[in-house]
N, C-alpha and C positions, 0 to 999 in steps of 0.2 A: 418647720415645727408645726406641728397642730394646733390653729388657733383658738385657747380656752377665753383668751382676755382679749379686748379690743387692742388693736394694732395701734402702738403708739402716735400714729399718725391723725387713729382717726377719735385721740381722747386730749383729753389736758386742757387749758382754758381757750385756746382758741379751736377744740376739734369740729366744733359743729360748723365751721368753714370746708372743712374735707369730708365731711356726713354728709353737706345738702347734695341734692342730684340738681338742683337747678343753679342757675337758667341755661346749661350745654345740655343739650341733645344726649352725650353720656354720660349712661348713671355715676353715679358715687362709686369704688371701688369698697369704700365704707357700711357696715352696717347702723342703723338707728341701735342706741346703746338696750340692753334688755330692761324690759320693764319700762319705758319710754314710746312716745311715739314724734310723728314729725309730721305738721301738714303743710306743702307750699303749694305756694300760689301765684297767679302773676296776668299778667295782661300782655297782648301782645300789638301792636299796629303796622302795617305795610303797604307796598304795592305788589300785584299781581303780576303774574308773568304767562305771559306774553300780552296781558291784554290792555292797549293805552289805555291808560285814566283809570285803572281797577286797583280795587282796595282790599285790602280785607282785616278782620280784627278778631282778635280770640279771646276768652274769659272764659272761665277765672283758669285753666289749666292746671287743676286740682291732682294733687298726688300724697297722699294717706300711706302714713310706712307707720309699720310696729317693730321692735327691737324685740328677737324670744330670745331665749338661752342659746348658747355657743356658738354666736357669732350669727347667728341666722336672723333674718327679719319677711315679713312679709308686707307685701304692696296691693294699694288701691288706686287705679287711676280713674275718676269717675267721668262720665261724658264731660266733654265742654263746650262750650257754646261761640259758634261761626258766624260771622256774618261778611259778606261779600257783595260788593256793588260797583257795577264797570259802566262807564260815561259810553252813553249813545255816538255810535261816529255815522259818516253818512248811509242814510239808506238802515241805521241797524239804533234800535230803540237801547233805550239805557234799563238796564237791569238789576235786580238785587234777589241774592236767594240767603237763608238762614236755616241754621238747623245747628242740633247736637251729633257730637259723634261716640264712637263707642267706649262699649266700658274696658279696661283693661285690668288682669289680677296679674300679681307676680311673685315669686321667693327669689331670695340672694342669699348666700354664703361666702363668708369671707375662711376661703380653703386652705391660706398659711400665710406667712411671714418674716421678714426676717428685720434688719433693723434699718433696710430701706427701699425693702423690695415688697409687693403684698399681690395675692393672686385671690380673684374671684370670679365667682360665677353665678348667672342669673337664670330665671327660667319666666318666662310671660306667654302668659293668654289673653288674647282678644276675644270679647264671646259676637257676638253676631245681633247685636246692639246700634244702637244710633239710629238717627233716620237716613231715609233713603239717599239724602246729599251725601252725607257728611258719617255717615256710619259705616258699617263692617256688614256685606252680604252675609258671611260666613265664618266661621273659625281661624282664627289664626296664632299661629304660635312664633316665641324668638327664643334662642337659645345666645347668652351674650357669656363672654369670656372678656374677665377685665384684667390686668395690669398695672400694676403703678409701682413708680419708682419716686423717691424723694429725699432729696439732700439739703438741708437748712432749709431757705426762704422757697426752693424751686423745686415744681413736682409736674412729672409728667405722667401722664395715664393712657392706655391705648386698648380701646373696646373692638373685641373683631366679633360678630354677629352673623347668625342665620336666621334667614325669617321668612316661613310663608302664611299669606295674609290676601285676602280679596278687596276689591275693591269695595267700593257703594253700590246699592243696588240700581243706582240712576248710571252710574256710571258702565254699568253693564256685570258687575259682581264676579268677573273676572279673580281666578286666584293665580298668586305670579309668587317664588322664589326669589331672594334677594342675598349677596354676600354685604355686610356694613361695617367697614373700617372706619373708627374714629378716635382721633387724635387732640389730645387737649393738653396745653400746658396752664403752668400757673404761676403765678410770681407772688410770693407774701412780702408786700413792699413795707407795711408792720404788723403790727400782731392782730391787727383789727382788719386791714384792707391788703384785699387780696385782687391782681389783674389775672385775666384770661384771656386765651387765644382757643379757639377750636375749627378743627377741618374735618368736617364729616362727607361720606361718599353712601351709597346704595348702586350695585351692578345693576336692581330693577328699579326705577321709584314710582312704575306700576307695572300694569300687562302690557306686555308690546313695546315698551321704552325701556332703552339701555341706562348708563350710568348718569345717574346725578351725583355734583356736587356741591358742597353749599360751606360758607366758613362765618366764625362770626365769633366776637370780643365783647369783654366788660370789665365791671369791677361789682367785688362782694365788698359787703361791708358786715362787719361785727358787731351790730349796736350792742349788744347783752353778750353775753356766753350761749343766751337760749333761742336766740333773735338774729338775723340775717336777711340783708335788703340786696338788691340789687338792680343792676340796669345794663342793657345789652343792645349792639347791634350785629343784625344777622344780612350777608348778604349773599344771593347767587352767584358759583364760579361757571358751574354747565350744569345742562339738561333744564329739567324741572319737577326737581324733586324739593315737596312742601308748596309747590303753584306760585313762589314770590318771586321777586327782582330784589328785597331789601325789607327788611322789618326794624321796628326799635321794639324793645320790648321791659318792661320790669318787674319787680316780684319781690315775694319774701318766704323765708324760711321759719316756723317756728316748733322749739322742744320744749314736749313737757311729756 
């Protein structure tokens, strides 16, 4: 059916648990309801990968959604802010670089539905923003295709992605193709707290490098109907895609 009304999944007192997009990697299958908006937030901590004793930390990982008429919404992801610092080993001086990265816009439509199945799809641009660490040389676009199924407390959702995107201009601004499947379940263990599991992949996770993968777990919590906290840990499976070994990270959701 043609979605005029939000999918029951993603309304009623607990829906703003299956709205937020954060803290997984994949977005919400859900739109922000019309006339509404959602901005999360969150902070992130870890270690770097490959490099002993490197850190790195992220803030605030800003993401601005609007709810329009018939299921549609649009999205702001604004720079966020990086910083990174890897312990001197012999012979090699200790290091720190910082910077913002780029900005990203996007649309989602939630394309049908039925009473536990919901299909959507997104469209994002990266413009050519950030600085030179941590930003976007050039243009990049992703086209996502989402999924999701759910029956009482358990929901699973599955994003397949295409996306090309360049690197940083330090990093030599390289533009690279990527296929990104990602896989997220969830468990509503009550009506307030919800567990997650997610495994996400990239065939590039830049120019010249094959597949990364990476997986990582938490719990939401419901404080209000319009409020949602939570906390995560993310860890490296292969490659090195996102630069870590391990992050903890937490955040929040809110609608008004």
């Amino acid at each position: 059916q043609e979605a005029a009304e939000p999918p029951p999944s993603c309304s009623g007192p607990s829906g703003f648990l299956s709205v937020i997009s954060r803290p997984t990697v994949e977005d919400s299958g859900c739109v922000v309801p019309q006339g509404m908006a959602d901005i999360e937030a969150g902070a992130t901590a870890g270690n770097l990968y490959p490099a002993p004793g490197g850190r790195l930390y992220t803030v605030p990982n800003l993401t601005l959604r609007l709810g329009l008429p018939a299921n549609w919404e649009l999205m702001w992801l604004p720079p966020g802010f990086q910083y990174q610092s890897v312990d001197g080993g012999p012979g090699t001086p200790a290091a720190t670089v910082r910077g913002f990265g780029p900005t990203t816009l996007g649309i989602k439509h939630v394309l049908g539905y039925t009473e536990h199945w919901q299909w959507t799809a997104e469209a994002l641009t990266t413009l050519p923003s950030g600085d030179s660490t941590f930003g976007s040389h050039g243009f990049g676009g992703a086209l996502n295709a989402i999924v999701s199924y759910g029956d009482g407390p358990l929901g699973l959702s599955l994003m397949v992605g295409e996306t090309s995107e360049t690197e940083s201009t330090a990093a030599g601004g390289q533009r690279f193709q990527s296929l990104n499947p990602d896989l997220v379940m969830t468990w509503a263990s009550t009506s307030r707290l919800q567990l997650f599991a997610e495994v996400y992949a990239q065939s590039h996770s830049g120019h010249q490098q094959g597949w990364g993968t990476n997986a990582d777990g938490g719990l939401q919590y419901l404080v209000t109907p319009d409020l949602v906290v939570d906390a995560e840990e993310g860890v490296r499976i292969q490659g090195s895609l996102g630069g870590f070994s391990h992050y903890t990270g937490v955040g929040l959701g809110l609608l008004f």
